[in-house]
N, C-alpha and C positions, 0 to 999 in steps of 0.2 A: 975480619972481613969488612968492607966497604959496604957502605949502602948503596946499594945501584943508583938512588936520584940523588944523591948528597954526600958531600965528603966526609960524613959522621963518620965515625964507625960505631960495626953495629954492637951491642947491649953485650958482653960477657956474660951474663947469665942468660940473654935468650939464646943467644950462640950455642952453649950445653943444652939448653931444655928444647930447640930446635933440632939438635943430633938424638937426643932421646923419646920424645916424643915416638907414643905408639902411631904408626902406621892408619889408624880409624880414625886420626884429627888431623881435620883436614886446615891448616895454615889460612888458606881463601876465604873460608868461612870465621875464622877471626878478628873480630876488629880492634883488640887491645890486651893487653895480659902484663898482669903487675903481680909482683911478687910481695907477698903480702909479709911471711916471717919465716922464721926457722927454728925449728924445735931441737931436743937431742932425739938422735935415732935410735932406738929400741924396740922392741917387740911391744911393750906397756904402754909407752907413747904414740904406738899406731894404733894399736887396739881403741885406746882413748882417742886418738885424733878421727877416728872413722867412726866411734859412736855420737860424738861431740857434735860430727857432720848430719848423721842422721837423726838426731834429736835437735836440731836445729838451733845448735850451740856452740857455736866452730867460733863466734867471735869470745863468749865469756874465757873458754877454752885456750886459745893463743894467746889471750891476756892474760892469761894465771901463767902460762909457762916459760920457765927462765931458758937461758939457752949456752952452754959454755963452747965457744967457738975451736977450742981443741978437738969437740967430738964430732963424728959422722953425723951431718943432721937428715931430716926432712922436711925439707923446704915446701912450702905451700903455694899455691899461683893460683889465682884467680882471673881466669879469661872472660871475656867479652863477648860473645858470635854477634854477627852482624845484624841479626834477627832480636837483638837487646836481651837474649837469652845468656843466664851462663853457666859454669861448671867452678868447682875448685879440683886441680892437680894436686899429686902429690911425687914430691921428684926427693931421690937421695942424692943428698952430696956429701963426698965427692963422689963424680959419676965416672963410674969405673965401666965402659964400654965393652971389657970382653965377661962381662957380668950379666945377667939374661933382665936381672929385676931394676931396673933401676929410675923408671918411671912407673910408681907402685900403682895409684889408680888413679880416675876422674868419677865425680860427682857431683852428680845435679843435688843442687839443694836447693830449698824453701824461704831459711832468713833472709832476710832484707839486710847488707852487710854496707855499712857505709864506710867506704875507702878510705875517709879522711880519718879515721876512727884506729888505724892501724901504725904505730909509730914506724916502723920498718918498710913503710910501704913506696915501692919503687916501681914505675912505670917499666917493662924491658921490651915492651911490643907496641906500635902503633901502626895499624896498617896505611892510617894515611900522611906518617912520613917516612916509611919505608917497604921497600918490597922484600922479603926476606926468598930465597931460592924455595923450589918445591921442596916438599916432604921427600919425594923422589931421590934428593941430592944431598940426602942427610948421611 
């Protein structure tokens, strides 16, 4: 898909995590969303990725973990709101749409996570140099 102001095209990873995305996030209220890494996907590794989160350790965490590109992962994204506030998602991939789970959750956290700190870390959202369609037309 094109970006409506620019001949870019838009991000392949926010292209998926725009189609899945829960319905209670609202796009408008975004001002940026970088995808920070991807873990292997398992029951052990969410358990531990969602404690990591609540004990305010989600950075030491993604840095201990290796990640072998054959397997299902879950991908991690850190959004921006407009309001300087943010959350961390957590999305499966590959994202299998006739699948009910595949935006597991979002979480406000505490750390202070410094972006440049993450090798894998890629910009897939900038609201101001593109408009991406409503939630609506996902």
């Amino acid at each position: 898909m094109l970006s409506f102001f620019s001949n870019t095209k838009e991000n392949a990873k926010f292209t998926l995590l725009k189609k899945a995305l829960p319905n209670e996030i609202n796009l408008e209220q975004i001002r940026e969303i970088y995808f920070l890494t991807a873990i292997e996907y398992n029951e052990q590794n969410l358990i531990e990725l969602k404690l990591s989160i609540k004990e305010n350790r989600i950075k030491k965490f993604l840095q201990e973990k290796k990640f072998d590109s054959l397997k299902d992962s879950l991908e991690v994204y850190f959004f921006l709101k407009n309001d300087n506030t943010h959350f961390l998602g957590i999305m499966v991939s590959p994202v299998e749409f006739f699948e009910n789970e595949y935006f597991l959750e979002c979480y406000n956290f505490q750390e202070k996570i410094e972006l440049t700190e993450f090798l894998d870390l890629k910009k897939v959202y900038n609201k101001n140099i593109s408009l991406p369609s409503s939630n609506k037309n996902r």
